[in-house]
C-alpha positions in Angstrom: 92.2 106.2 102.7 89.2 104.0 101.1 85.9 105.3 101.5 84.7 102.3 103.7 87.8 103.6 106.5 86.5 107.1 106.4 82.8 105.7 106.8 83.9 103.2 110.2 85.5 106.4 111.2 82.6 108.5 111.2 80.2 105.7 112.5 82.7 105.4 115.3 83.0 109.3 115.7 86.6 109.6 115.3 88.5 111.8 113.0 91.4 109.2 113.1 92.8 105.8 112.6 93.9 103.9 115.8 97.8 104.4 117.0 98.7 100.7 117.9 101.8 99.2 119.8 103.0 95.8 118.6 104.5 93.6 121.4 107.2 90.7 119.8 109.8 88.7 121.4 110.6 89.7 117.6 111.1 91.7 114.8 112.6 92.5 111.5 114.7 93.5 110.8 116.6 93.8 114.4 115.9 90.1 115.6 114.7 87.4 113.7 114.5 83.4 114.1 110.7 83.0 112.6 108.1 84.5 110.4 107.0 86.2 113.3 109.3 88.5 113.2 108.8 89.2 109.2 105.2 90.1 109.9 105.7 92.4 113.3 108.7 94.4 111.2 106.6 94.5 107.8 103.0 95.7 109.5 104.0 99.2 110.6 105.1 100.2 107.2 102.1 98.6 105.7 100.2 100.7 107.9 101.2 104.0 106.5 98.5 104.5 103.8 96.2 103.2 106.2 96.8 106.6 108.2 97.7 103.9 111.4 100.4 105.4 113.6 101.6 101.8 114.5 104.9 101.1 116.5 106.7 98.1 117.9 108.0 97.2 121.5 110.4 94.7 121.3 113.6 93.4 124.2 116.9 95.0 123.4 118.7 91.5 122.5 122.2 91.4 122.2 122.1 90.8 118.2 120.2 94.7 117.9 122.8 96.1 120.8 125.5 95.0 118.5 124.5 96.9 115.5 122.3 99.6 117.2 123.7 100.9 119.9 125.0 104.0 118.6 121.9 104.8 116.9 119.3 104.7 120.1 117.8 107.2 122.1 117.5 106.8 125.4 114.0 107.4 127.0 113.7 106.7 130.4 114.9 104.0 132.9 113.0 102.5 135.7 112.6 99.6 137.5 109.6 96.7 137.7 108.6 94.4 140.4 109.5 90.4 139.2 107.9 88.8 142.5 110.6 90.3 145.1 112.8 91.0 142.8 113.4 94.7 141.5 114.4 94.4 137.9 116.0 97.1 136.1 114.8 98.2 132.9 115.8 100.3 130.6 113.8 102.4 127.4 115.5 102.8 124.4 114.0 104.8 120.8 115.4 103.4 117.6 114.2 104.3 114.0 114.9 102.0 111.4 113.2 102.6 107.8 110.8 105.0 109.5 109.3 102.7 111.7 109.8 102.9 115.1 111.1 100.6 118.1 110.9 100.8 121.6 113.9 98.6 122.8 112.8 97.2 126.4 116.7 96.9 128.0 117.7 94.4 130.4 121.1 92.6 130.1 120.3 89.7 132.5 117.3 88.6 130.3 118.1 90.2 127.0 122.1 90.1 126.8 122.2 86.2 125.2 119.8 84.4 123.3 116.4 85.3 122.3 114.7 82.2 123.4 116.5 80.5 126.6 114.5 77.7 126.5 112.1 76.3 129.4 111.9 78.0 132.2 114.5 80.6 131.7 112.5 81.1 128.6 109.3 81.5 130.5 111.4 84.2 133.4 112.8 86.3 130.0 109.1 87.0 128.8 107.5 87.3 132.0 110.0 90.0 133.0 109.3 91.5 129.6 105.7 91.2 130.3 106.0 93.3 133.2 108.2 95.6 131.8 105.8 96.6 128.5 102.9 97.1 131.0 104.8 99.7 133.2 106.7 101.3 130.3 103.2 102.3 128.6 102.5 105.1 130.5 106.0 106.9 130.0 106.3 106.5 126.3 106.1 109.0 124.4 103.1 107.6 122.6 100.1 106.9 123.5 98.1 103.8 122.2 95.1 102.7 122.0 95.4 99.1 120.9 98.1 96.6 122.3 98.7 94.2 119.6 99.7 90.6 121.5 102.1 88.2 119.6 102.4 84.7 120.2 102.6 83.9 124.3 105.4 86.0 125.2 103.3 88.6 125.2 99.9 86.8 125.7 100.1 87.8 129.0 99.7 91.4 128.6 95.7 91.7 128.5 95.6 89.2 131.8 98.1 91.6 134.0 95.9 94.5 132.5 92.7 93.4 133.5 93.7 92.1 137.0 96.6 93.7 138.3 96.5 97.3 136.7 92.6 97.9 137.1 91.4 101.8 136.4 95.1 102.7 135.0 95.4 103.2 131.4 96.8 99.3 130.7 93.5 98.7 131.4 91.6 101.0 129.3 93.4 100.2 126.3 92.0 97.3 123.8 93.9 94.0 123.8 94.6 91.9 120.0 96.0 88.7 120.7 97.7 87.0 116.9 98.5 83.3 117.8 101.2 82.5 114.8 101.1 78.8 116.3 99.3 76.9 118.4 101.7 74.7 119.5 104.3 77.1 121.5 101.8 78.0 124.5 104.4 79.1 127.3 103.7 76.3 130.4 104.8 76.2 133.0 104.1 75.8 137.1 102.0 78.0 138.7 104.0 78.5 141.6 106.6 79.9 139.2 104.5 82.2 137.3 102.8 82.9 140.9 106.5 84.3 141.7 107.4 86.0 139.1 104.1 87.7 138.2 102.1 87.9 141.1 99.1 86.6 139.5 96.5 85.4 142.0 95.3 82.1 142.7 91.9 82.5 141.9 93.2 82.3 138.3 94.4 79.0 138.2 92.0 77.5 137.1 90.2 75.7 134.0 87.8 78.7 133.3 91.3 81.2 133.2 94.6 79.9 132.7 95.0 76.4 133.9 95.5 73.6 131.7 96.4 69.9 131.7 98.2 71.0 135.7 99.8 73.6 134.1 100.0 77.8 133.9 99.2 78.8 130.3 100.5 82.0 128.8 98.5 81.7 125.7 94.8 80.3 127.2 95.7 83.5 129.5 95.4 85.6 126.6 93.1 83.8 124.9 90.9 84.5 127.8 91.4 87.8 128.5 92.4 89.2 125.1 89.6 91.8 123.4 89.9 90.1 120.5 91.7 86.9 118.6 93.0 86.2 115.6 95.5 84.0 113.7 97.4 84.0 111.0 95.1 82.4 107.9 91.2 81.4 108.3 91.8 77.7 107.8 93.6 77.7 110.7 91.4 79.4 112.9 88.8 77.0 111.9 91.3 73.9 112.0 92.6 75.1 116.2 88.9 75.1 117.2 89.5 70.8 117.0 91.1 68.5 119.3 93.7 67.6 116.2 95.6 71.0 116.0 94.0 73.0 119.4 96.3 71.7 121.4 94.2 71.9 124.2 92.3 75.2 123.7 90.3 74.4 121.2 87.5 74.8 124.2 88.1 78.4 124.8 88.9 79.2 120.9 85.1 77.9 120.6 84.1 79.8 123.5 85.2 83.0 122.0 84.9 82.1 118.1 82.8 85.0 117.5 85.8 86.9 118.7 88.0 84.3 116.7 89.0 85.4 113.4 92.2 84.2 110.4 94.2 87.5 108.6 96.6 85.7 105.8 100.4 87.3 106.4 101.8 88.9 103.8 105.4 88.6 102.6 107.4 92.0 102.0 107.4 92.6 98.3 110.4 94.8 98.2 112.9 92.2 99.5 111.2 89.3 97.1 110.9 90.5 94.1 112.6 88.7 91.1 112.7 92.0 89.0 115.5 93.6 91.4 116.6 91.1 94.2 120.4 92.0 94.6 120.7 88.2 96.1 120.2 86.6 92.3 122.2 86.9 89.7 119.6 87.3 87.1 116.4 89.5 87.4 112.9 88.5 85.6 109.4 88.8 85.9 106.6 87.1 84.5 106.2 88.7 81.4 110.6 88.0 81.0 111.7 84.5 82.3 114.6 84.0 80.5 116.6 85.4 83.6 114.5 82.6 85.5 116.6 80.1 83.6 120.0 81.9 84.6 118.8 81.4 87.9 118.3 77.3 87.7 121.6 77.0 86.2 123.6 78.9 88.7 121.5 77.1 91.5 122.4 73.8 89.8 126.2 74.4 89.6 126.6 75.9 92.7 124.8 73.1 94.6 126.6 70.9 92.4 124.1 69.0 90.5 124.4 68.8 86.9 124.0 71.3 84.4 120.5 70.4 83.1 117.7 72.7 82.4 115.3 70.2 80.7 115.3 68.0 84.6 112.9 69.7 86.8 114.4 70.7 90.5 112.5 70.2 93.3 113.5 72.8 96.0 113.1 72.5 100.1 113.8 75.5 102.5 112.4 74.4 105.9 113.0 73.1 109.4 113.6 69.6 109.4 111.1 68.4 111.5 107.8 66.3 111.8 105.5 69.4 111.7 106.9 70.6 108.2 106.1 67.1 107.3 109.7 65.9 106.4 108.8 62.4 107.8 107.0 62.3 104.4 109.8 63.7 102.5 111.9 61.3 103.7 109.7 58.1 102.8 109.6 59.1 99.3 112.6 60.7 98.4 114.6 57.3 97.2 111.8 56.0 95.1 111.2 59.7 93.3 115.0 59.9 92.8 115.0 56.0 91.4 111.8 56.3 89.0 111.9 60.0 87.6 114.3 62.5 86.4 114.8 65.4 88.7 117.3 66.9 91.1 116.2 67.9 94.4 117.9 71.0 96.3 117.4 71.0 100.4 118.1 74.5 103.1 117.8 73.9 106.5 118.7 72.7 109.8 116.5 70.1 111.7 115.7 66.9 113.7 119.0 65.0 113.5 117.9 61.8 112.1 116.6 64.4 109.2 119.8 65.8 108.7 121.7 62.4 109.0 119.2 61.3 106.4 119.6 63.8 104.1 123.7 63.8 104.1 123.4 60.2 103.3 120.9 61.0 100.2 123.2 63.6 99.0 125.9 60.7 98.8 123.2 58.0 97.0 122.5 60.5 94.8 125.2 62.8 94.0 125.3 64.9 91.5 121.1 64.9 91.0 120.0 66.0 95.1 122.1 68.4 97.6 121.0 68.9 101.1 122.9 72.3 102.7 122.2 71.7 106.4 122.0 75.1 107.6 120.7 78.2 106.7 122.0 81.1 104.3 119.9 83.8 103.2 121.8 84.8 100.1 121.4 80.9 99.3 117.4 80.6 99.9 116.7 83.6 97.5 118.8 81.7 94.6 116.9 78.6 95.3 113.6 80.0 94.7 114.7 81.8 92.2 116.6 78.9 90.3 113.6 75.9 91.4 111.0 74.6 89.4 108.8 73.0 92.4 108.6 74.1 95.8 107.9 71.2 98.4 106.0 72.1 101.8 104.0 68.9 102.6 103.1 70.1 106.7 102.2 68.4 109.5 100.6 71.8 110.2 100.9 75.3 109.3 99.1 78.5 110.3 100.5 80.5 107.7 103.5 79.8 105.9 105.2 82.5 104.0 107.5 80.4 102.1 105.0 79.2 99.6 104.3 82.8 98.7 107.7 83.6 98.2 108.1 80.4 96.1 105.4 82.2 93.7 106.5 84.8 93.8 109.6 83.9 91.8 107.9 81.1 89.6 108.4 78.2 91.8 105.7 76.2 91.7 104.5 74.8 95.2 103.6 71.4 96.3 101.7 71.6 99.1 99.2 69.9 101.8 95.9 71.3 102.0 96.0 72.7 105.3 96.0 76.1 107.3 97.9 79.0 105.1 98.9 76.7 102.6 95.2 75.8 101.8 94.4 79.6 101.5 96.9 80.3 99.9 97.8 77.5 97.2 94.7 77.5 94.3 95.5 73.1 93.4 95.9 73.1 89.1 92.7 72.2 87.4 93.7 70.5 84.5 90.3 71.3 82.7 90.7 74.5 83.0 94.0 75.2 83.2 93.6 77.4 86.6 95.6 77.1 89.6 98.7 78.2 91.2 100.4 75.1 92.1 99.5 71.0 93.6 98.0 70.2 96.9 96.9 67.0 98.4 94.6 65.9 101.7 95.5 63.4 103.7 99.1 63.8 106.0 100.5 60.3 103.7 103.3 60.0 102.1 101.4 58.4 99.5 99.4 61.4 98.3 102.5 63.2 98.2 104.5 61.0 96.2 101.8 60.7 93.8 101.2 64.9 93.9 105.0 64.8 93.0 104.3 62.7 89.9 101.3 65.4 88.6 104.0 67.8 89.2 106.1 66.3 86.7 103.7 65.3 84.1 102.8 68.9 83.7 106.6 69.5 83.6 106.3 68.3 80.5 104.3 70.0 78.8 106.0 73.8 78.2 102.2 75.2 78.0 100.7 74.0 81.2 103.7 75.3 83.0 104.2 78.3 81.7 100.7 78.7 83.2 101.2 77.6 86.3 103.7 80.3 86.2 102.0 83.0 85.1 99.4 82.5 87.6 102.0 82.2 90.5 103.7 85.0 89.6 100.6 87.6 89.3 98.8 86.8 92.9 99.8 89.7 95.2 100.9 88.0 98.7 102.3 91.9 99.6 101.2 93.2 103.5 98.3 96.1 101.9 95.5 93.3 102.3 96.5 91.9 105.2 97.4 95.6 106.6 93.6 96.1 105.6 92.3 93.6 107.5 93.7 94.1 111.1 92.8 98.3 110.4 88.6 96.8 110.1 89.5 94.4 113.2 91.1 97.2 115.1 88.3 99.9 114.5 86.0 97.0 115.6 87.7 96.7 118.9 87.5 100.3 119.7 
């Protein structure tokens, strides 16, 4: 443990480090549709030197039942009060890679998808809600700190502070992460009033009311100990009317509680010197296996052979916010004027994907756009690419510009949130720099960031740069792991 650990300890008169319970709709690797669920299933274990006993309570979904269920323990089973309804629900124990899961069982809300959508959404994670703050005191575990994710589980400090007054729920300390802004969890107040019991009093501006609506998140943005999302651009850039999304007003309320803790990406599943998924393994100081990787991406994308033409690589959501609009103003003239390929991964808006299918057929043989997603097929793409695009809207973290570093792809990115923290633009003076950003959201600026791109291409020495300095930033959990340990131990 470093030295300044032991000193907070002693200032604080413990002997210990904090044992914390992560709430996620989420986690790796038993559920997964996001990032969120990378960084809830990666924090434990980055933890561990830390001397944090930190453990994860999760729904038991349908996708872990199917491959779990013979290796759970069964805890307890009780049952919670949704409104007038009695809801069963059930505690299961499961150890995977030595971190361990508290499985909240259900099969009405957990037994099909992970997010229902709407308001069936909003009755799954109130029920879970309620379910996490009466399973606390029968666990065998006893936290100090709940760690909130997202608003499916912003509501956990709010039912503490009001509904469970002088029991332990309300003794512990409360750590809300917002991983976006956007996803907030409305809906009418009469509903959440049924489900959850929550009194009038707190609908309202100065609580959880917003634009007529009940807000999970401004809930547990109000109520929460502490805040914090998930890079310190954007907890700067959600304080504004542009990306607050309507609570920038409490953010700035509570900005001295307000702080930005860049994820991490797990190093042991992307790592270039032994990813199983590739078929050639290199490092920075070897790239020769780099180049295996380009030309099996090529061929089985079917492009053309060609390792002197840069490729220009996209894994993403096709949508507005990952700033395919942009993508998809430019991607005809780049194609027409330069020499390059351009791969695509992902699933999206429909006029994207219709877009895209019709670019692979203008441009056959030089761009291929998978619609859908395969994991085996994302690692060989930023293994085999040259670039990595990720020109967004908006983004509070992003993980796949560290990944894209990680094995020598070089990003292309806006300057904003994570990517702005993340991303150090190429300074052609002094040859520093880990890849190309631009400012304004304009498809302009990224057209003409493209071209940079590929005049550096050019030249073997400036990219083998750009390379090396990619390749040696350390985007692993242990810094991040570092920083929620400080914000913890200044909760408590």
């Amino acid at each position: 443990m470093k030295k300044e650990f032991r000193d907070m300890l002693k200032e604080r008169g413990r002997k210990e480090m904090p044992k914390v319970l992560l709430a996620s709709a989420e986690s790796m690797p038993l559920s997964k549709t996001g990032g969120l669920a990378d960084v809830v299933g990666t924090l434990p274990k980055a933890f561990r030197p830390l001397g944090i006993d930190a453990r994860v309570i999760t729904p038991y979904h349908r996708t872990i039942k199917d491959k779990y269920a013979g290796k759970t323990e069964h805890l307890c089973h009780f049952y919670s009060r949704l409104g007038w309804r009695e809801a069963y629900v059930g505690i299961e124990k499961l150890v995977v890679d030595g971190v361990i899961f508290y499985l909240i069982d259900n099969e009405q809300y957990f037994g099909d998808k992970i997010y229902r959508g709407g308001y069936p959404e909003g009755e799954q994670y109130a029920f879970f809600s309620r379910a996490v703050m009466d399973a606390i005191p029968v666990l065998d575990f006893v936290p100090e700190v709940v760690h909130c994710n997202d608003w499916h589980t912003a509501m956990l400090p709010m039912l503490a502070h009001t509904q469970y007054v002088g029991g332990m729920q309300d003794r512990l300390k409360y750590l809300l992460t917002i991983h976006n802004i956007a996803f907030q969890g409305k809906f009418g107040f009469d509903y959440v009033q049924d489900l959850l019991g929550v009194d009038w009093r707190y609908y309202t501006p100065e609580f959880m009311e917003l634009n007529g609506c009940a807000d999970f998140l401004k809930a547990g943005c109000v109520f929460s100990d502490r805040i914090n999302t998930v890079s310190p651009s954007y907890a700067e850039e959600i304080k504004t009317p542009y990306y607050g999304e309507g609570l920038e007003g409490i953010l700035n309320a509570r900005s001295g509680q307000l702080t930005g803790i860049v994820n991490g990406i797990d190093k042991e599943v992307f790592d270039p010197h032994s990813d199983p998924l590739i078929p050639a393994h290199f490092n920075r100081g070897m790239l020769r296996g780099k180049a295996k990787c380009k030309a099996a991406l090529q061929e089985r994308m079917g492009l053309e052979v060609r390792p002197e033409v840069p490729v220009f690589a996209m894994v993403t959501r096709m949508t507005e916010q990952k700033g395919f609009d942009l993508v998809a103003a430019i991607i005809d003239d780049m194609m027409t004027w330069s020499d390059m390929q351009f791969v695509l991964l992902g699933t999206g808006d429909a006029r994207f994907e219709d877009f895209m299918r019709a670019a692979e057929q203008r441009w056959k043989g030089r761009l291929c756009a998978y619609i859908g997603y395969n994991e085996d097929l994302a690692h060989l793409i930023y293994a085999g690419s040259d670039f990595y695009v990720m020109p967004s809207r908006f983004e509070p973290c992003g993980l796949s510009q560290m990944i894209a570093m990680r094995y020598g792809s070089i990003p292309i990115v806006r300057e904003t949130g994570g990517l702005r923290d993340t991303v150090q633009p190429y300074n052609r003076f002094t040859g520093e720099g880990t890849g190309f950003s631009f400012g304004r959201y304009d498809a302009y600026d990224l057209k003409e960031t493209m071209y940079r791109a590929l005049e550096c291409w050019s030249n073997a020495e400036i990219m083998n740069g750009l390379i090396q300095h990619a390749m040696s930033v350390d985007f692993g959990f242990a810094l991040s792991a570092e920083e929620y340990a400080r914000t913890y131990l200044w909760m408590l």
